[in-house]
VODO-339834 format. One record per residue (C-alpha): z, x, y. Coordinates in steps of 0.05 Angstrom, whole numbers, padded with zeros to 5 digits, always signed. Last residue first. Layout:
ZXY
...
***
This chain:
+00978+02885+01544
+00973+02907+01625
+00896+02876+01631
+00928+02808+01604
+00989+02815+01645
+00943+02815+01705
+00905+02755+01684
+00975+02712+01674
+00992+02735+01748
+00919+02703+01774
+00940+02646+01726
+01001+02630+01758
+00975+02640+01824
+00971+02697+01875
+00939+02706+01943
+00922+02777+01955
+00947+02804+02019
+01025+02797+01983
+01068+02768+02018
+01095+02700+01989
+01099+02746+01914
+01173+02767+01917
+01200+02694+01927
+01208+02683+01849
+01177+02619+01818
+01114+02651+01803
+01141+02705+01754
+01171+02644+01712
+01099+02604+01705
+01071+02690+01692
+01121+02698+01633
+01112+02629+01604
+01031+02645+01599
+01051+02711+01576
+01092+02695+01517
+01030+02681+01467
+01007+02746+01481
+01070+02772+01443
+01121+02818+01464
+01160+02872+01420
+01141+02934+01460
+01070+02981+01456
+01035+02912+01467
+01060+02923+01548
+01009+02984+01549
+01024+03048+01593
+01083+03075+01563
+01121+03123+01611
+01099+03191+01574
+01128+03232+01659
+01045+03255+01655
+01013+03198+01642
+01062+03163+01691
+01036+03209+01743
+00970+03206+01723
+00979+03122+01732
+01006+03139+01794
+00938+03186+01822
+00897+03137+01800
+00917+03072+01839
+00917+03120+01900
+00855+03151+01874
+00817+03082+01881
+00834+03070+01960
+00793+03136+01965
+00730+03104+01937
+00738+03043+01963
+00736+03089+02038
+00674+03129+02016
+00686+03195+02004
+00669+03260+02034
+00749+03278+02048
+00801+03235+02003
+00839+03295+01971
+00902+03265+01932
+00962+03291+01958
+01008+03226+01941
+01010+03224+02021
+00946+03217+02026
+00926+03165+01965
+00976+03123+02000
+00945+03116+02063
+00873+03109+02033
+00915+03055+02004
+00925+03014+02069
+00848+03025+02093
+00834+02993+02021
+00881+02926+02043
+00849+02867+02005
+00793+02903+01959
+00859+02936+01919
+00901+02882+01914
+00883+02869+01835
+00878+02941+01819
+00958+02958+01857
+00980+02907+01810
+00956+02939+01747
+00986+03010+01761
+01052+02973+01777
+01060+02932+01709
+01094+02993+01668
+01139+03026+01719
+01159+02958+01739
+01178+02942+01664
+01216+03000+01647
+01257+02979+01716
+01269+02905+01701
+01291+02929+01614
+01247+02902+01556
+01291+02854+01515
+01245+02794+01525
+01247+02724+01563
+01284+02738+01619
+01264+02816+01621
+01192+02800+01630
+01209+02748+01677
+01248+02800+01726
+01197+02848+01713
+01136+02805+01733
+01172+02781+01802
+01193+02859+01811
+01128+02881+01799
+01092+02817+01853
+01137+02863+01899
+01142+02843+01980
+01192+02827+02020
+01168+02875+02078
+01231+02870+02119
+01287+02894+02052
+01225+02920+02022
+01223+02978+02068
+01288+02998+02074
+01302+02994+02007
+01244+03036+01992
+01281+03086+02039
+01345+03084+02003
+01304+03098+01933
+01266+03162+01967
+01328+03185+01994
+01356+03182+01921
+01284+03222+01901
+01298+03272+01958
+01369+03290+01931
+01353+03278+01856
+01297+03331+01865
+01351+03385+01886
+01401+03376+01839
+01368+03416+01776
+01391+03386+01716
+01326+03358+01697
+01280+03417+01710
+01210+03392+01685
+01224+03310+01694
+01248+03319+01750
+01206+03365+01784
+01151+03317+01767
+01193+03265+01810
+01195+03313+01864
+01138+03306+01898
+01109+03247+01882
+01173+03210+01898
+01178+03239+01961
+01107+03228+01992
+01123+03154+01961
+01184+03145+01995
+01152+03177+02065
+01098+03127+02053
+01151+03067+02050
+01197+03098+02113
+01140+03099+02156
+01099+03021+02138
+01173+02997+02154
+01161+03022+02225
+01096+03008+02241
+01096+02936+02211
+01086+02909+02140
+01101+02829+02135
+01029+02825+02102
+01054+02866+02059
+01010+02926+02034
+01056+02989+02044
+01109+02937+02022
+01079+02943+01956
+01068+03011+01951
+01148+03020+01966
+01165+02968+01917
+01127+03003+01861
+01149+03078+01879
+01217+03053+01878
+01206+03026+01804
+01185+03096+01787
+01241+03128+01817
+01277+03069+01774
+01241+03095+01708
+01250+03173+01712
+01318+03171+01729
+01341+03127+01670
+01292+03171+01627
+01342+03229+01648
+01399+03191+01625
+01453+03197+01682
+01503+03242+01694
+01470+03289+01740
+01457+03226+01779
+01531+03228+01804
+01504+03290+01845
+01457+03253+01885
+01515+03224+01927
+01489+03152+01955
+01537+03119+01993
+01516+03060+02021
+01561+03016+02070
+01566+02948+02102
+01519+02922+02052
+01467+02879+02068
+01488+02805+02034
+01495+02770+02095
+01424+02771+02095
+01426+02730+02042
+01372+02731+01980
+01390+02698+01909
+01356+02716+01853
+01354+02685+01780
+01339+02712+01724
+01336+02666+01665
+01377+02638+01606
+01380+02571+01632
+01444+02551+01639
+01480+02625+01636
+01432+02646+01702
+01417+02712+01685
+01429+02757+01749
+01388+02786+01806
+01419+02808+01875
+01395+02808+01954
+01404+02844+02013
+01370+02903+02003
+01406+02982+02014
+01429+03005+01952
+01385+02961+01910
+01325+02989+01938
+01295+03024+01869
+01355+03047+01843
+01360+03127+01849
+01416+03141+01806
+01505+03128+01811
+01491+03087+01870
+01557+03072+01915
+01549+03007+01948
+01601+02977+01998
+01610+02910+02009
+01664+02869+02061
+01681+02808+02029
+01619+02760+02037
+01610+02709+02099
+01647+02640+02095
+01628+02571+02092
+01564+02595+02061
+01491+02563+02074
+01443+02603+02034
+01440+02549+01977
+01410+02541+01907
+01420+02610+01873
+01493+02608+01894
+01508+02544+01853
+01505+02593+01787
+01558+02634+01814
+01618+02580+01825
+01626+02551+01889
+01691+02570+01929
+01676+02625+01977
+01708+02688+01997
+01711+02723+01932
+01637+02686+01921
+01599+02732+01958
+01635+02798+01943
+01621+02777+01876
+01554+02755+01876
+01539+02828+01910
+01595+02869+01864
+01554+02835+01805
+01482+02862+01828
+01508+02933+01846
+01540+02936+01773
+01464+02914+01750
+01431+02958+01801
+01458+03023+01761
+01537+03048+01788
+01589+03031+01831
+01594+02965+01874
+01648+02970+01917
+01685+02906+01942
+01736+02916+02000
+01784+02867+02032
+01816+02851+01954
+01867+02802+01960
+01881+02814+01881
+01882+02748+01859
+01811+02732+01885
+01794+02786+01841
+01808+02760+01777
+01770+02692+01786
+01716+02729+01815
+01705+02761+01748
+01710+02711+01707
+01661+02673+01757
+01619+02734+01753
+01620+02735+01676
+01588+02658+01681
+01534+02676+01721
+01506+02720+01672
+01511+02807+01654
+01468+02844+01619
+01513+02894+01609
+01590+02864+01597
+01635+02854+01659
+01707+02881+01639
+01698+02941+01684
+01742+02928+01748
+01772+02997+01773
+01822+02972+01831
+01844+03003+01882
+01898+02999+01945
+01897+03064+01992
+01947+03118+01989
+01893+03177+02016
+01926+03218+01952
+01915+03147+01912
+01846+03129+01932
+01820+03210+01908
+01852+03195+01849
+01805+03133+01832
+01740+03170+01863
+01755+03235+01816
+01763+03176+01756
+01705+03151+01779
+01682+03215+01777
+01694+03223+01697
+01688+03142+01677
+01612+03147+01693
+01580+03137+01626
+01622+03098+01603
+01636+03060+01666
+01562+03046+01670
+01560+03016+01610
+01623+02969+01627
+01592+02944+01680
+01624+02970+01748
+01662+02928+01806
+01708+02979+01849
+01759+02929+01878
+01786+02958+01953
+01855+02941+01992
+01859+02970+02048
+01797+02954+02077
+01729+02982+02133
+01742+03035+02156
+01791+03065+02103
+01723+03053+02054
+01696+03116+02097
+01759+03164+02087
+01765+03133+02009
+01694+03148+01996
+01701+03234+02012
+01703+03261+01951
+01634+03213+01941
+01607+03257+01992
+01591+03305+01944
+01517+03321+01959
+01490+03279+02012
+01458+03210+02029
+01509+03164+02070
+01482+03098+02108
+01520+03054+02142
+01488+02987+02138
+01471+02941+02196
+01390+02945+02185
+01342+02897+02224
+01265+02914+02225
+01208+02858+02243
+01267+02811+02258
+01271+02750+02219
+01263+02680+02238
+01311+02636+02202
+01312+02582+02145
+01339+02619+02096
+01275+02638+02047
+01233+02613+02108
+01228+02677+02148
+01206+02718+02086
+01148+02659+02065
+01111+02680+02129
+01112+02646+02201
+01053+02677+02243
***
């Protein structure tokens, strides 16, 4: 069966395909320059400004650390948050001059977005906004590394990057398998620096895209193992978390958790929440990952009937006791036991608790159904199937 996945760039995919490095410990980033000596001399570290803010102490560490092992690098922060197509090109423009081999995207999914595009278009001559139209590059991307400063919901590992598009004031993806990163270091102790409600709302947004490619219709064995061991992890250490959040432990399963969503979603291609994020955050000022950890309750009701074998599964490994009951009936905890969960982390439950209208949700769910997140889901979905969900989530 040929699905919307193997279409997006005109090739047959493998069921699982992964040519990323991965690294998951505590303090490896010490130890960046030894693996970035693989694969350049000469390296860019791409950051939002935010993030380098918040993260200037160890990327300070990672900036000395360059210079003992006498490698080339460059802190790039002059890319503002929320950043467009048009601060890319800026940014490309720089870093062409540099002969950077190496891009390393530091930080939240937004400085992992930008070192994407920009890894891409270092080695290509189009300007950012053309890149959403075409999958057929003259040249493949500068090599990419990804260094995750928190957990962020598959961004480490998936080949693809969201940005506003500066003409029409939109997000805009654009998927490449080119665009897998060569490495992924994920040290869970950089998350000690982060916002704890930062943590809390991409582990969330990990536990969307991992439910969702539990249900793909591009699901297989293999992905279907590394999305219910995210969610086993999530559950179990999220509430952790939030209790003890400056103990390390957590952050080492729930980073594990993200890479494995990753995984997952990078063959399942599958997250109507990310499609409904992305146009919530086009057209108001409520953030991708708030939103995902808002919309996902509702989205696992509307596919419920379509795969209930598949959320028995989930309700499982979220601990939920689904003995003496009928199967609908155990499918039902799974979609209970996260919105407890949520309940329990205050995540705001209602989409009329932030400054949206009812009259934008029409224009939300058109936008939602242009991205290539919904082609798998078991549930067909239409504009107005997406608009009815919203309605429920206001």
């Amino acid at each position: 069966m040929n699905h919307g996945r193997d279409n997006l760039d005109g090739l047959i995919l493998p069921e699982f395909h992964l040519p990323t490095e991965i690294y998951i410990r505590q303090g490896i980033s010490r130890n960046i320059p030894d693996i970035v000596a693989g694969h350049g001399t000469r390296a860019v570290i791409v950051t939002i400004a935010s993030d380098f803010e918040i993260y200037n102490e160890p990327l300070s560490e990672i900036y000395k650390y360059f210079k003992i092992r006498n490698l080339g690098c460059i802190i790039y922060d002059e890319i503002p948050a929320n950043p467009t197509t048009e601060d890319i090109d800026i940014a490309v423009s720089f870093i062409k001059k540099t002969k950077a081999d190496v891009i390393i995207g530091f930080g939240g999914v937004d400085s992992m977005n930008c070192a994407r595009a920009i890894a891409l278009l270092t080695s290509n001559y189009i300007f950012c906004y053309e890149a959403f139209s075409t999958t057929d590059f003259p040249n493949p991307p500068v090599k990419l590394i990804t260094i995750p400063a928190y957990p962020s919901f598959g961004f480490e590992i998936a080949p693809l990057y969201y940005l506003k598009e500066i003409h029409g004031n939109t997000k805009k993806v654009s998927f490449n398998t080119d665009l897998y990163p060569a490495v992924s270091i994920i040290d869970p102790e950089l998350s000690l620096y982060a916002p704890e409600e930062k943590i809390l709302k991409t582990s969330l947004s990990s536990l969307a895209i991992a439910t969702e490619s539990v249900i793909s219709t591009m699901n297989n064995d293999v992905i279907n193992i590394y999305a219910l061991k995210s969610i086993d992890l999530i559950f179990r250490n999220l509430p952790v978390t939030y209790k003890e959040p400056k103990n390390p432990v957590p952050r080492v399963n729930l980073s594990t958790a993200s890479a494995m969503c990753g995984i997952a979603f990078s063959v399942a291609f599958l997250s109507t929440s990310l499609a409904i994020s992305l146009a919530i955050s086009s057209k108001t000022a409520i953030e991708v990952d708030l939103a995902m950890s808002l919309i996902i309750p509702h989205i696992m009701e509307y596919n419920l009937t379509t795969s209930p074998g598949k959320y028995v599964q989930m309700s499982k490994v979220m601990g939920e006791d689904v003995r003496d009951i009928t199967v609908i009936e155990a499918a039902i905890k799974a979609v209970e036991a996260v919105r407890k969960l949520e309940i329990d982390l205050d995540i705001p439950q209602r989409l009329s608790s932030f400054d949206i209208t009812q009259n934008q949700i029409k224009e939300i769910a058109e936008l939602a159904y242009t991205y290539p997140f919904i082609n798998n889901t078991p549930r067909p979905l239409s504009p107005g199937e997406i608009e009815t969900i919203l309605i429920a989530a206001y």
